[in-house]
N, C-alpha and C positions, 0 to 999 in steps of 0.2 A: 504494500500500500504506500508505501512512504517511496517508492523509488516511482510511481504510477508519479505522486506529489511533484517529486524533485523533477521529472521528466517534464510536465505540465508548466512549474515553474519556471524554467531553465528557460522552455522554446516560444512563452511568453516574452520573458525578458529580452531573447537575441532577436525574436519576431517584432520586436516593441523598437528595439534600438537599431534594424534594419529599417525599419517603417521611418524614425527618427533621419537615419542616413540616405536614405533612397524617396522618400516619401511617395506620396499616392500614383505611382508611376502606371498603375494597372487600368484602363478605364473598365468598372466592374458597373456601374449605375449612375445614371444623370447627376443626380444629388449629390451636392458635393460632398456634404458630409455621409451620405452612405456611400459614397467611394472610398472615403477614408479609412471607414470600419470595415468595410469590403477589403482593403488591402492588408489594413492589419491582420483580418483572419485569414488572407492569404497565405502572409506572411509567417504567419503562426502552426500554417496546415504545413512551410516546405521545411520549417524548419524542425517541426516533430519527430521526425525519422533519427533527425541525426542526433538530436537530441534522448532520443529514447536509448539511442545505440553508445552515447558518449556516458549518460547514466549508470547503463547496469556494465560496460565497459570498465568504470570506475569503483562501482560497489565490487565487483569481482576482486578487484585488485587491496579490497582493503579488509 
């Protein structure tokens, strides 16, 4: 449960600070601002994989 946490955690925060550094690059919807949250979850959806794989990668190791 707690690596599910850290996983969700993680690919928020690198999804959040991609979002920050690239910003709303994707056109997902008219609305500005649901393009913006549209990207964020985009951004959130590419970053999960690697984030889940960098988590238990590191819980193994400790």
């Amino acid at each position: 449960m707690a690596a599910a946490v850290l996983t969700l955690v993680l690919s928020f925060i690198a999804g959040g600070s991609a979002w920050l550094l690239l910003g709303p690059r994707l056109p997902l919807a008219e609305a500005s601002e649901q393009n913006q949250v549209l990207n964020l979850v985009a951004y959130v959806a590419v970053v999960l994989p690697f984030a889940f794989v960098l988590v238990f990668f590191l819980l193994e190791k400790l």
